[in-house]
N, C-alpha and C positions, 0 to 999 in steps of 0.2 A: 527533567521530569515534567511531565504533562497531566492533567485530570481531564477524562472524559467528558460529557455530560450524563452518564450514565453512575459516573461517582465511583471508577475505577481510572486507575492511576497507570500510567505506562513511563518506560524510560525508553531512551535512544542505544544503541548498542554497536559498535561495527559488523557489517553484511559480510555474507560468505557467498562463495562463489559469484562476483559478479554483483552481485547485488548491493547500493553502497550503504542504504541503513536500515537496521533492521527494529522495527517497534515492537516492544516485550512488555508486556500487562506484569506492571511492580505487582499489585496487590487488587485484586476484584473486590468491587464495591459491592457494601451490602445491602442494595436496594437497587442493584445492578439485574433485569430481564434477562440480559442474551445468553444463553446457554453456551454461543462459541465464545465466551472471554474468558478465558482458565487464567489463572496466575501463572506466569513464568514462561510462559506460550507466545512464540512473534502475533502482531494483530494483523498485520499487513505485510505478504510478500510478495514484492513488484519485479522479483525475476523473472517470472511471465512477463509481465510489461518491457522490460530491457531487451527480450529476443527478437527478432525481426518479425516482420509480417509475414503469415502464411498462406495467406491469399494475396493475389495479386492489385496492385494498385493501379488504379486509373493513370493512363499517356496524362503527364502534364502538357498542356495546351498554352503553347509561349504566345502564338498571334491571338489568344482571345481576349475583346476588351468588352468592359460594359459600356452600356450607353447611356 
């Protein structure tokens, strides 16, 4: 279990699909701003993040040095 600076509390949970953890708001603080922190809600999901890139990446350049 973790506290925000915002004075809502989250715990760690096992991820689904891929995902390996997933952050779930224990209990919304009450002098907590953000409208997106609901209790019981993941805060963060990084399954976007773990899919590959949908645009193409730049040629890595083995012969280039600095000087």
């Amino acid at each position: 279990m973790a506290r925000l600076a915002c004075g809502c509390r989250v715990t760690f949970r096992a991820g689904v699909e891929g995902s390996p953890v997933a952050v779930v708001l224990a209990d919304k603080g009450p002098g907590c701003p953000s409208v997106s922190h609901v209790a019981g809600l993941p805060v963060f999901d990084h399954r976007e993040a773990l899919r590959p890139a949908t645009r193409p990446l730049p040629a890595a350049q083995s012969d280039y040095e600095e000087n």
